[in-house]
N, CA, C and O atoms as a Maestro MAE file, in Angstrom:
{
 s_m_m2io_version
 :::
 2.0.0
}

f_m_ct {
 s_m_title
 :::
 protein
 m_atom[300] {
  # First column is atom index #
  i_m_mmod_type
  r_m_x_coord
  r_m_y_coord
  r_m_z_coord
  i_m_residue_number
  s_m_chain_name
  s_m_pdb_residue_name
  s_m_pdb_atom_name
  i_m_atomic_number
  :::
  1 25 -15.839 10.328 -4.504 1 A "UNK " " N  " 7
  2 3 -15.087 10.868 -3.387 1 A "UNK " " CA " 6
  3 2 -14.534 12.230 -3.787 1 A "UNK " " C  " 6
  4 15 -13.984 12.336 -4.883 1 A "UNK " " O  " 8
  5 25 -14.651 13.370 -2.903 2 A "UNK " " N  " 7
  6 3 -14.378 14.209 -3.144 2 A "UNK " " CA " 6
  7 2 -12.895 14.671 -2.668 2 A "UNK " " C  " 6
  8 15 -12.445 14.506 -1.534 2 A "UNK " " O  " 8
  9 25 -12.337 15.182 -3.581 3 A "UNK " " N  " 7
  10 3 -10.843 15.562 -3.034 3 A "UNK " " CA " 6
  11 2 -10.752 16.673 -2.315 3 A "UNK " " C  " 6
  12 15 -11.525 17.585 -2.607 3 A "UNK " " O  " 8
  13 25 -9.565 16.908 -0.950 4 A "UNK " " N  " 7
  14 3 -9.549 17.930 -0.400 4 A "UNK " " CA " 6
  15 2 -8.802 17.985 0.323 4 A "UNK " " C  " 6
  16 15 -8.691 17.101 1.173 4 A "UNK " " O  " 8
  17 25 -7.959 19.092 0.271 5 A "UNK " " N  " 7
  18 3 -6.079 19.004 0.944 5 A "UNK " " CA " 6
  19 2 -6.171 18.909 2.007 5 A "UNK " " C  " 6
  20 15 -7.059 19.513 2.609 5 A "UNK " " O  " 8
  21 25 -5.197 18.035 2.692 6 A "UNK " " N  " 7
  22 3 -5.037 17.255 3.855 6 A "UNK " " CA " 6
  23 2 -4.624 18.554 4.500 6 A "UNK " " C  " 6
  24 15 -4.228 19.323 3.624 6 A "UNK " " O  " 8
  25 25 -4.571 19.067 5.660 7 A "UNK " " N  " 7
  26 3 -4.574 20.389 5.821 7 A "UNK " " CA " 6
  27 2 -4.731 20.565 7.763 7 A "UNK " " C  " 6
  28 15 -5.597 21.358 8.132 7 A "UNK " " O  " 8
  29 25 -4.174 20.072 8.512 8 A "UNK " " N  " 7
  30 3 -4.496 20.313 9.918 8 A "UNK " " CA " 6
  31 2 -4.238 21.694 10.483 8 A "UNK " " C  " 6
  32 15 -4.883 22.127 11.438 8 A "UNK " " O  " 8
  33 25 -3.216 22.422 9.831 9 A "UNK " " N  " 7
  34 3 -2.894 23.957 9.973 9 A "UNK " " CA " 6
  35 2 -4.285 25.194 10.035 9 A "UNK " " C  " 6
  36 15 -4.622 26.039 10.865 9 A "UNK " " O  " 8
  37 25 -4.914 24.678 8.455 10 A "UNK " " N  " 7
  38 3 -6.041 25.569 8.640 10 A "UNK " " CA " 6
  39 2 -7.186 25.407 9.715 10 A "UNK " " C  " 6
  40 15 -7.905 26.270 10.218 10 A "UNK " " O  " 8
  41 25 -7.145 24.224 9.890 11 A "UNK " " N  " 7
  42 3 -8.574 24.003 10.274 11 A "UNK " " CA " 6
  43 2 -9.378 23.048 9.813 11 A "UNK " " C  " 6
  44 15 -10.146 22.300 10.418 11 A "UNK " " O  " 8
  45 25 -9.089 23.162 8.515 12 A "UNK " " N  " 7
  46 3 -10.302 22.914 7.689 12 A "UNK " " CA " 6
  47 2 -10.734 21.459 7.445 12 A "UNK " " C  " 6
  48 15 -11.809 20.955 7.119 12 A "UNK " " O  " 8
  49 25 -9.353 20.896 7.754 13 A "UNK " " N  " 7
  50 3 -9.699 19.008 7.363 13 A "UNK " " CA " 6
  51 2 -10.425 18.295 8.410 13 A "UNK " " C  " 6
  52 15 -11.076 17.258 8.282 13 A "UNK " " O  " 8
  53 25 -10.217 19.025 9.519 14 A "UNK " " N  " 7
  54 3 -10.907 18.028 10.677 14 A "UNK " " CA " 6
  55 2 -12.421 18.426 10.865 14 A "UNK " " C  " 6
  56 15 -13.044 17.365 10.906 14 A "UNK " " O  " 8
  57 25 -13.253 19.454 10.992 15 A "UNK " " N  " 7
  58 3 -14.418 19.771 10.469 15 A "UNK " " CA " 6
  59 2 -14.680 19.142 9.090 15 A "UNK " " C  " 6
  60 15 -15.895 19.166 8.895 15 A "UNK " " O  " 8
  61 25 -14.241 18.773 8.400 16 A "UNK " " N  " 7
  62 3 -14.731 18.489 7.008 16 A "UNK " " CA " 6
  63 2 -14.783 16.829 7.304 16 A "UNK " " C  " 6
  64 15 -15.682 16.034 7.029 16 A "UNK " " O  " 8
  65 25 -13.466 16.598 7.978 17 A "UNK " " N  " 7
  66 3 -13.690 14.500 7.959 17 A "UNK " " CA " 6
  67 2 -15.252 14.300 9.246 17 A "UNK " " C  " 6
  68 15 -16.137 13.450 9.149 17 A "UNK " " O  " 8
  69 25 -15.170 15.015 9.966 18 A "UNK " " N  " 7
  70 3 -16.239 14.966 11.601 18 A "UNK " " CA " 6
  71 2 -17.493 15.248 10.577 18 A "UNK " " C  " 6
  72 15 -18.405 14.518 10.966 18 A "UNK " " O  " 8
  73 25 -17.797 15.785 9.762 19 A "UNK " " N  " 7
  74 3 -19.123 16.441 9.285 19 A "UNK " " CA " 6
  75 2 -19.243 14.601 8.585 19 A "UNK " " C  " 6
  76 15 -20.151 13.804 8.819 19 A "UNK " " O  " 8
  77 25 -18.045 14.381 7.743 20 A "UNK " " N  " 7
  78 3 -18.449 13.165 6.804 20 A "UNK " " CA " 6
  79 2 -18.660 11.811 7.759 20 A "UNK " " C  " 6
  80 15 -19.405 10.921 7.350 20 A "UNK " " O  " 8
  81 25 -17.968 11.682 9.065 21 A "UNK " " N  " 7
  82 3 -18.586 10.587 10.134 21 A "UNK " " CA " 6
  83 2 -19.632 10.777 10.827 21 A "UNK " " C  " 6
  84 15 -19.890 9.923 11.675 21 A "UNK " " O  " 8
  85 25 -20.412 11.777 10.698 22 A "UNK " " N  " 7
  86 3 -21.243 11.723 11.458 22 A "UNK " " CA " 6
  87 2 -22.479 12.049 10.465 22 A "UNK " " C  " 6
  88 15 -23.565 12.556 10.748 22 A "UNK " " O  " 8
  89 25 -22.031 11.646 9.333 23 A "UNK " " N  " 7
  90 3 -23.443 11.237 8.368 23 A "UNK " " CA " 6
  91 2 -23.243 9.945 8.155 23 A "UNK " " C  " 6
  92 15 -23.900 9.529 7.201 23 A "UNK " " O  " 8
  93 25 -22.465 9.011 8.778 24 A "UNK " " N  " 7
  94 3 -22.221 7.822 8.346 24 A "UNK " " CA " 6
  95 2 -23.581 7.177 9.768 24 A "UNK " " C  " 6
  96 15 -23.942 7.665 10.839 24 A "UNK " " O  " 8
  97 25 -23.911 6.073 9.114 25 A "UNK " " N  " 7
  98 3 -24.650 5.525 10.005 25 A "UNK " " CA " 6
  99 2 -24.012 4.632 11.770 25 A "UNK " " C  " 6
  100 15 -23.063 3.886 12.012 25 A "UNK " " O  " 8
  101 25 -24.742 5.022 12.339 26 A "UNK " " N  " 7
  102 3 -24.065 4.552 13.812 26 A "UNK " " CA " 6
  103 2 -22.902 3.634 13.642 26 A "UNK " " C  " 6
  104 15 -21.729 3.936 13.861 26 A "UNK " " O  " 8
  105 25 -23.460 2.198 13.126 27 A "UNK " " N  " 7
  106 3 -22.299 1.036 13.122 27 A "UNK " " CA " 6
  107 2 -21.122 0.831 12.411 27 A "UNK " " C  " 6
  108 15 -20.188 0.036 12.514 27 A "UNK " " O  " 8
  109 25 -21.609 2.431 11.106 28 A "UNK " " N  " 7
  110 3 -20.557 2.770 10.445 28 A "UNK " " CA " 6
  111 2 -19.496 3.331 11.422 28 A "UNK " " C  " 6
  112 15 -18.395 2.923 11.790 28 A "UNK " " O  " 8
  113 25 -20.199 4.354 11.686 29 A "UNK " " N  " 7
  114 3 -18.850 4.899 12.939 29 A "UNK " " CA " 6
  115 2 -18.457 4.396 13.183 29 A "UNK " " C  " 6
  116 15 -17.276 4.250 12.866 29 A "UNK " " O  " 8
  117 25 -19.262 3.461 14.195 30 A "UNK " " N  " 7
  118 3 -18.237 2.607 14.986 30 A "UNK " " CA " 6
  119 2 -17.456 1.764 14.642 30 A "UNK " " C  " 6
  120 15 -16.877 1.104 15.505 30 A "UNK " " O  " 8
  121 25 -17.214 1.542 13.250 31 A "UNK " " N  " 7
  122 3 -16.079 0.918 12.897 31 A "UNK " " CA " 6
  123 2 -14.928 1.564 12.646 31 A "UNK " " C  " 6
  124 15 -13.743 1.287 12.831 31 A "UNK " " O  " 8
  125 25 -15.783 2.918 11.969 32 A "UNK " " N  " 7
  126 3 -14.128 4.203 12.211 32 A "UNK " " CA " 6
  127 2 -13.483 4.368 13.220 32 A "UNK " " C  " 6
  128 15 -12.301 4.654 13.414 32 A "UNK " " O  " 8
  129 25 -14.740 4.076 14.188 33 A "UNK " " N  " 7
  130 3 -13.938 4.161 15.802 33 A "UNK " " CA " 6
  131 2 -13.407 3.062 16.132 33 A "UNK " " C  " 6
  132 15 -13.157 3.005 17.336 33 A "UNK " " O  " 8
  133 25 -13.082 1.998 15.434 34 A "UNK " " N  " 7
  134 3 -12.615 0.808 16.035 34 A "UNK " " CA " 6
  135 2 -11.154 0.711 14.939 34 A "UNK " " C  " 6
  136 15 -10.083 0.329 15.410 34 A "UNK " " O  " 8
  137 25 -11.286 1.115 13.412 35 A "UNK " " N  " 7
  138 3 -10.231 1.497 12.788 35 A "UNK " " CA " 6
  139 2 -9.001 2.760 13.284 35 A "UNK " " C  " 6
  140 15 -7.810 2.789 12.973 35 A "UNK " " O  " 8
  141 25 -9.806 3.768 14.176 36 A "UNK " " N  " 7
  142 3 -8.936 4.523 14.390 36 A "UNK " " CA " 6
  143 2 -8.114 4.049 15.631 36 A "UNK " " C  " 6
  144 15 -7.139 4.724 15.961 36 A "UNK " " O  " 8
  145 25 -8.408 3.055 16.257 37 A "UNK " " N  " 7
  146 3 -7.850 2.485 17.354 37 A "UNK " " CA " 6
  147 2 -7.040 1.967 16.916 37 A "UNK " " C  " 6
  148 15 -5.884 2.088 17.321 37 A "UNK " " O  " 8
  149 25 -7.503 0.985 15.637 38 A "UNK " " N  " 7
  150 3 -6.093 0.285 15.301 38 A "UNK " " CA " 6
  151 2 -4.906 1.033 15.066 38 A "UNK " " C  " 6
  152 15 -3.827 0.907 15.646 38 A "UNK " " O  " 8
  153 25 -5.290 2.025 13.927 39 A "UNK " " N  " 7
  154 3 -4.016 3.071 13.955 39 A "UNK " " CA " 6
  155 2 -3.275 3.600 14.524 39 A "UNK " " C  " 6
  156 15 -2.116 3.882 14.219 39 A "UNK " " O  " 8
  157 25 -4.143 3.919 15.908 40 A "UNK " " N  " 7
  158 3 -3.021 4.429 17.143 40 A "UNK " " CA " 6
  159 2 -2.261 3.645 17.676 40 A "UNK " " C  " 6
  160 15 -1.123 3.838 18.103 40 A "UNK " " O  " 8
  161 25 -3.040 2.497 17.662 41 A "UNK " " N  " 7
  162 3 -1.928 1.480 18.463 41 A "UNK " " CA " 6
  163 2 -1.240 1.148 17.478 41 A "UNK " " C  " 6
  164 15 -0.211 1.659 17.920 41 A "UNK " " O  " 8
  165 25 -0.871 0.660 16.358 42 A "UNK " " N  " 7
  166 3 0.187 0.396 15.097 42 A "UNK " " CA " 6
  167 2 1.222 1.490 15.119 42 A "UNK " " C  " 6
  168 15 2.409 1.257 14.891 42 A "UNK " " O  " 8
  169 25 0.748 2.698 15.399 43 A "UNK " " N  " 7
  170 3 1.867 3.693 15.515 43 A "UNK " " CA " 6
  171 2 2.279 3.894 17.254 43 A "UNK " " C  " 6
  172 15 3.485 4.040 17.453 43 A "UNK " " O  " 8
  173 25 1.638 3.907 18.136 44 A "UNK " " N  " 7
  174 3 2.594 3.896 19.201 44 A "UNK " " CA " 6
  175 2 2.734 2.469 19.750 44 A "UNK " " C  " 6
  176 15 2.597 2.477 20.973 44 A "UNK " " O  " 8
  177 25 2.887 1.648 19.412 45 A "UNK " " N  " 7
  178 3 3.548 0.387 20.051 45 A "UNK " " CA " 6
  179 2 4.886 -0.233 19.250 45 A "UNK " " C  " 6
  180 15 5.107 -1.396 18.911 45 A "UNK " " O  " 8
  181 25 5.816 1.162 19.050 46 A "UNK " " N  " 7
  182 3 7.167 0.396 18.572 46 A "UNK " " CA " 6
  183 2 7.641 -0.168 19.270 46 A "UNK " " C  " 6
  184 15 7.417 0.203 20.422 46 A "UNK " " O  " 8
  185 25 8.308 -1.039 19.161 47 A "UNK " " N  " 7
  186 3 8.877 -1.918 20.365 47 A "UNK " " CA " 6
  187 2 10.351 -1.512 19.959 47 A "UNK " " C  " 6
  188 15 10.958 -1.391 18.894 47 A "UNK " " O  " 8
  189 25 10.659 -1.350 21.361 48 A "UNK " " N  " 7
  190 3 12.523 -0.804 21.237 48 A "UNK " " CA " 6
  191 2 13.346 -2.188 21.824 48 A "UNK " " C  " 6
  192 15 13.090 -2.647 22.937 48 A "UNK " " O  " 8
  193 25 14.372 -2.785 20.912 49 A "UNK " " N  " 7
  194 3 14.045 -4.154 22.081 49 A "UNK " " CA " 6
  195 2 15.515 -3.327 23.419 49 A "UNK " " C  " 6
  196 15 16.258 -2.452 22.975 49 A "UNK " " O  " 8
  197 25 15.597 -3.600 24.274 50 A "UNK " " N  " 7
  198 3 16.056 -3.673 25.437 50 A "UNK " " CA " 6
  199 2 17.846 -4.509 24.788 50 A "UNK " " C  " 6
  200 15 18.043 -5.395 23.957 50 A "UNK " " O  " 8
  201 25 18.607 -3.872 25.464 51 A "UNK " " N  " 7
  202 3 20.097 -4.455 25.184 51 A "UNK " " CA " 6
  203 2 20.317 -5.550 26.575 51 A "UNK " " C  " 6
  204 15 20.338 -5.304 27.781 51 A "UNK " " O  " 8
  205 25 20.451 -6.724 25.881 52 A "UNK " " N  " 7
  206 3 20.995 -7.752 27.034 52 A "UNK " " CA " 6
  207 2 19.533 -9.042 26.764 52 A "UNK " " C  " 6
  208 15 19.674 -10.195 27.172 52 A "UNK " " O  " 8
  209 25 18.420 -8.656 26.150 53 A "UNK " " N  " 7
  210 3 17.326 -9.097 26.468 53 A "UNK " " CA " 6
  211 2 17.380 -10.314 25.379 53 A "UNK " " C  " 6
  212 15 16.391 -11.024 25.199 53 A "UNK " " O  " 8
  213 25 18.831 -10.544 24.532 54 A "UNK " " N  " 7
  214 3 18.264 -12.261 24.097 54 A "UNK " " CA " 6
  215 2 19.383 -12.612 24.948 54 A "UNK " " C  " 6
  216 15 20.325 -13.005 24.259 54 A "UNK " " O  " 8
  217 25 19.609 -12.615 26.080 55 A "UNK " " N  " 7
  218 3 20.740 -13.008 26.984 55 A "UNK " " CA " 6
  219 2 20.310 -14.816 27.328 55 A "UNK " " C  " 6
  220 15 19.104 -14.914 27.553 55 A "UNK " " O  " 8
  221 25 20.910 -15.908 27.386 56 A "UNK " " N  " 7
  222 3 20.792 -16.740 27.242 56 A "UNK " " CA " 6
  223 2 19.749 -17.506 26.344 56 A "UNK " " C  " 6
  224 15 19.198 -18.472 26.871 56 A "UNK " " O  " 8
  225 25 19.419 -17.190 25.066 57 A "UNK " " N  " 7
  226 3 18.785 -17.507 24.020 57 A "UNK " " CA " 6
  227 2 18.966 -17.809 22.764 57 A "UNK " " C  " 6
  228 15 18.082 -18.251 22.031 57 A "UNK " " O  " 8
  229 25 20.357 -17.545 22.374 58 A "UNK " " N  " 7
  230 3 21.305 -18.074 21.452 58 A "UNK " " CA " 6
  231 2 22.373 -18.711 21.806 58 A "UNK " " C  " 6
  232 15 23.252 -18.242 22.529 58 A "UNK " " O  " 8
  233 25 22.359 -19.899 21.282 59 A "UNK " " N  " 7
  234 3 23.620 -20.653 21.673 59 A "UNK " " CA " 6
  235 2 24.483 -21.001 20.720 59 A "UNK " " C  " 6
  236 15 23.977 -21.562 19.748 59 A "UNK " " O  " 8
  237 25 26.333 -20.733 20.702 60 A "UNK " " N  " 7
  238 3 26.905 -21.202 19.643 60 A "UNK " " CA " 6
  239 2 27.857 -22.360 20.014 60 A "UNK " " C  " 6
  240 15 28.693 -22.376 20.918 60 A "UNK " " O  " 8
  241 25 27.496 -23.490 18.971 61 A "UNK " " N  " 7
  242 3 28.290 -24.633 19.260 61 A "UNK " " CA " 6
  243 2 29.586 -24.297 19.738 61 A "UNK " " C  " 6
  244 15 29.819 -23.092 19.834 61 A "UNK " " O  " 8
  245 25 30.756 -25.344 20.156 62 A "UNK " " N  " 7
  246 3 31.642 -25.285 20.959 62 A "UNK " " CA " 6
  247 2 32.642 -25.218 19.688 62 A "UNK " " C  " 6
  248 15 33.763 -24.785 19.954 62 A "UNK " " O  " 8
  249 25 32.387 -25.597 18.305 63 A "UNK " " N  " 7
  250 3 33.050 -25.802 17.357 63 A "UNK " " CA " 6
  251 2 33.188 -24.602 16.268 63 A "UNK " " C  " 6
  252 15 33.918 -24.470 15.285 63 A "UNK " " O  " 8
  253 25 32.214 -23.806 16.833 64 A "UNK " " N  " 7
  254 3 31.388 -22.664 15.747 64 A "UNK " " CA " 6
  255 2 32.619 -22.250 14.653 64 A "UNK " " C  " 6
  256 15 32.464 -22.039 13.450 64 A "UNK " " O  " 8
  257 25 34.077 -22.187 15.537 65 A "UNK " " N  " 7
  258 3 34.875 -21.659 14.367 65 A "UNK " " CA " 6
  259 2 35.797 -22.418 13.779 65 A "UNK " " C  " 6
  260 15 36.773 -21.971 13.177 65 A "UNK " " O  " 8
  261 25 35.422 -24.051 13.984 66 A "UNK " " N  " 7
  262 3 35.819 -24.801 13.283 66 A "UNK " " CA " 6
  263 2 36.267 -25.053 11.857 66 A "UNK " " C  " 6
  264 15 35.521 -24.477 11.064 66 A "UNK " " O  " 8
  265 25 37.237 -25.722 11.286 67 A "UNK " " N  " 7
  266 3 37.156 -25.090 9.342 67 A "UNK " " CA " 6
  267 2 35.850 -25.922 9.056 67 A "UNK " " C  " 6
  268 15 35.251 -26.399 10.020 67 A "UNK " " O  " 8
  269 25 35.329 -26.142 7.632 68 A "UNK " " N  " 7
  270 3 33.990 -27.310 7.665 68 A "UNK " " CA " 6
  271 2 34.560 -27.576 6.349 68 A "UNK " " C  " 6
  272 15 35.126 -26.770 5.610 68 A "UNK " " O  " 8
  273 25 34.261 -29.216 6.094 69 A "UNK " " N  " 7
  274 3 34.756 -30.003 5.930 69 A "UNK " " CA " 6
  275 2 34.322 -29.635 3.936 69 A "UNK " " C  " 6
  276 15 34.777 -30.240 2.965 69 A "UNK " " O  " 8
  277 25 33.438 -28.595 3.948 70 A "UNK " " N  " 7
  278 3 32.917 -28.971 2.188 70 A "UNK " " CA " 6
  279 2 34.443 -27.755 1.247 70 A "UNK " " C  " 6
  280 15 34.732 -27.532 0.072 70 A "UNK " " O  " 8
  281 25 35.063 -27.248 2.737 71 A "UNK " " N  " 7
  282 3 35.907 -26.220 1.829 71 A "UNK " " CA " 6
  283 2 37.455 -26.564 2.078 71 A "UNK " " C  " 6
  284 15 38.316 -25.704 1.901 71 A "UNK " " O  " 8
  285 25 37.710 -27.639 2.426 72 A "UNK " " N  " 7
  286 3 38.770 -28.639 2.474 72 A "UNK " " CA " 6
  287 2 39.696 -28.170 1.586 72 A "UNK " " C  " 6
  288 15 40.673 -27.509 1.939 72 A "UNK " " O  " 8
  289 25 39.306 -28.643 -0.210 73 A "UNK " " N  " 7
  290 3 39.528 -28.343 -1.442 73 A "UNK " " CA " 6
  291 2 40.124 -27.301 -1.634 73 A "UNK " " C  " 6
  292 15 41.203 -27.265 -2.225 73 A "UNK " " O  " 8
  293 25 39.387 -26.038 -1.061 74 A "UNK " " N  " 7
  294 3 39.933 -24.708 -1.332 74 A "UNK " " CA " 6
  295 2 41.183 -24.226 -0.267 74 A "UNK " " C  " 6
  296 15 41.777 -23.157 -0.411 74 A "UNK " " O  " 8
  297 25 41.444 -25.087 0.700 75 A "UNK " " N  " 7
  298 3 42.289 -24.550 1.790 75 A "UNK " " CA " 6
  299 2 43.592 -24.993 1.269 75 A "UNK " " C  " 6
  300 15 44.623 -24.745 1.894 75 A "UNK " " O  " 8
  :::
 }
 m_bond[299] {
  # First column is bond index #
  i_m_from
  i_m_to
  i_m_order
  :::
  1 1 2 1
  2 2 3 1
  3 3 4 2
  4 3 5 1
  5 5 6 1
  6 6 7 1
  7 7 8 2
  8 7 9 1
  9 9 10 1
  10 10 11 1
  11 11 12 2
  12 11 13 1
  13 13 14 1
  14 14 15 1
  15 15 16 2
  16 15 17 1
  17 17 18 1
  18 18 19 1
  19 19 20 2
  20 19 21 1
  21 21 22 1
  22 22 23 1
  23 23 24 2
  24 23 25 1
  25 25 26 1
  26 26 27 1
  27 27 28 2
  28 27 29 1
  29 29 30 1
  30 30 31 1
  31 31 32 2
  32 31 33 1
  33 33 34 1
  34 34 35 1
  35 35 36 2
  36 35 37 1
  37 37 38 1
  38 38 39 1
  39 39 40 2
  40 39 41 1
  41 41 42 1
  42 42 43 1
  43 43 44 2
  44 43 45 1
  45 45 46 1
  46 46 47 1
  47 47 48 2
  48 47 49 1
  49 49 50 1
  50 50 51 1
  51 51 52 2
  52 51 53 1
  53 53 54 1
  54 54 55 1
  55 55 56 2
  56 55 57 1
  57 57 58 1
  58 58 59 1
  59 59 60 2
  60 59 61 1
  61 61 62 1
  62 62 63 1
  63 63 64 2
  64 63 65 1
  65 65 66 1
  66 66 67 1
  67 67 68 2
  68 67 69 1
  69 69 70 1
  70 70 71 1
  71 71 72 2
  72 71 73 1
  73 73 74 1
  74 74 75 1
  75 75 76 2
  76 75 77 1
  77 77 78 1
  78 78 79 1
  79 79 80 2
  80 79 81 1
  81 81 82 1
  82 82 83 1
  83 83 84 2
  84 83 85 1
  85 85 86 1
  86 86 87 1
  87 87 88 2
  88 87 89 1
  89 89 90 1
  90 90 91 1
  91 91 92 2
  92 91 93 1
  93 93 94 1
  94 94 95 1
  95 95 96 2
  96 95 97 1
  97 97 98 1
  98 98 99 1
  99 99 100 2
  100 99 101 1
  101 101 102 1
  102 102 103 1
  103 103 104 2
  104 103 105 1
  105 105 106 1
  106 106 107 1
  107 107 108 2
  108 107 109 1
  109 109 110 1
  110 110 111 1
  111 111 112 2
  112 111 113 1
  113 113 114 1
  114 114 115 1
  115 115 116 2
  116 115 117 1
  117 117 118 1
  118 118 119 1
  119 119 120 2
  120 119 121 1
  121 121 122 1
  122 122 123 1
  123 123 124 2
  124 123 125 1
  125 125 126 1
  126 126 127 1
  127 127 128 2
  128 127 129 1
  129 129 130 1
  130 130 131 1
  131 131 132 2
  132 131 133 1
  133 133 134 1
  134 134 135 1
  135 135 136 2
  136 135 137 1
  137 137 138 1
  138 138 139 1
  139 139 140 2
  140 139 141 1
  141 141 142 1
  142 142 143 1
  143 143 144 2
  144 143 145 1
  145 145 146 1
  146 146 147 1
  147 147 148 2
  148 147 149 1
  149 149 150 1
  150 150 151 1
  151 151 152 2
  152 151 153 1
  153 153 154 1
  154 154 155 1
  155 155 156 2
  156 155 157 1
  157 157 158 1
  158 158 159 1
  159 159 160 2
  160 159 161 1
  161 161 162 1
  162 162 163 1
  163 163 164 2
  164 163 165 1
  165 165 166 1
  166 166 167 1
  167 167 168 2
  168 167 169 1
  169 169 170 1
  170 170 171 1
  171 171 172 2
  172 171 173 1
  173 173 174 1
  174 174 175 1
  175 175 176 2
  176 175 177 1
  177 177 178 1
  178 178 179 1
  179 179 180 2
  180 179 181 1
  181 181 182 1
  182 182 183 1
  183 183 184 2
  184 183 185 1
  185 185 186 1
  186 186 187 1
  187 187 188 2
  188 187 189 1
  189 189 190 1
  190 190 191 1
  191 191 192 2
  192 191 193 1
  193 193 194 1
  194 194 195 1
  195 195 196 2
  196 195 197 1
  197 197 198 1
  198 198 199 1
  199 199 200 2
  200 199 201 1
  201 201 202 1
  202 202 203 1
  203 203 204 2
  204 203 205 1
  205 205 206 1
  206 206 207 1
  207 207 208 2
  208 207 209 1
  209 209 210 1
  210 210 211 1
  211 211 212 2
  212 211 213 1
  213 213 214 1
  214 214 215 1
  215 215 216 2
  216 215 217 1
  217 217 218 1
  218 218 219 1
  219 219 220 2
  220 219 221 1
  221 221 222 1
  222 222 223 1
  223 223 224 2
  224 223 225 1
  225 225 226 1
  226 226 227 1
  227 227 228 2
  228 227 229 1
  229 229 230 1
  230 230 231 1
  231 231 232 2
  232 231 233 1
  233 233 234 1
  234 234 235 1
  235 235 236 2
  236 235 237 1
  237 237 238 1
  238 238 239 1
  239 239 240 2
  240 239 241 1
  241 241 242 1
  242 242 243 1
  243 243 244 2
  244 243 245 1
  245 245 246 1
  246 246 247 1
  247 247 248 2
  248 247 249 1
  249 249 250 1
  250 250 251 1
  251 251 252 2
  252 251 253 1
  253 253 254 1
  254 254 255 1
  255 255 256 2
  256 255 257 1
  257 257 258 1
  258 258 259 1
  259 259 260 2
  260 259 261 1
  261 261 262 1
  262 262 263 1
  263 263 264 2
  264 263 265 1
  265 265 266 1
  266 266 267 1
  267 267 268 2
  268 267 269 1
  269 269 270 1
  270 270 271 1
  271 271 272 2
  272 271 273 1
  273 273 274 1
  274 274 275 1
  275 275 276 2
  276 275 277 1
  277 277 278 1
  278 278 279 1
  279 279 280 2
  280 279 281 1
  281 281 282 1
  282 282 283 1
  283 283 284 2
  284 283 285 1
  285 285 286 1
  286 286 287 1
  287 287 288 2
  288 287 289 1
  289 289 290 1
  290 290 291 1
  291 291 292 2
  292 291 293 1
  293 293 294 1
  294 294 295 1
  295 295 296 2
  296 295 297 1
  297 297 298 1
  298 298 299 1
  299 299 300 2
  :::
 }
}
C-alpha cells in the first residue's frame, strides 16, 4: 500500500482514491459502494433524543426514599 497525504484541499486525494476504485474489479466496487453507504449513514444518523420522550417509562416505587433496612446499623 502506498502512502499518500490525506489532502482534500489540493485536489489530489480524490483523483488518486477514484483512479484506485476503478481498477478494482466491478463487485469490488460495489462493495466500496455499499461500505461507503455504511459510513454515511453511521455519521449522519445521530440520534438527538427529544426532552419529555421517556415520559411515562420509568417508574419509581412509592417508597423510593425510604431508609433500607441493610444500613440500619449505621443510622
Amino acid at each position: 500500500m502506498s502512502s499518500v497525504a490525506i489532502s482534500n484541499n489540493t485536489g489530489f486525494f480524490l483523483p488518486f482514491l477514484y483512479g484506485k476504485i476503478e481498477s478494482l474489479p466491478v463487485e469490488m466496487q460495489k462493495e466500496v459502494s455499499l461500505f461507503t453507504d455504511f459510513l454515511l449513514s453511521k455519521s449522519s444518523h445521530s440520534v438527538v433524543p427529544r426532552f419529555g420522550s421517556l415520559k411515562g417509562k420509568i417508574h419509581l416505587s412509592a417508597d423510593f426514599d425510604a431508609p433500607l433496612s441493610d444500613f440500619n446499623e449505621y443510622m
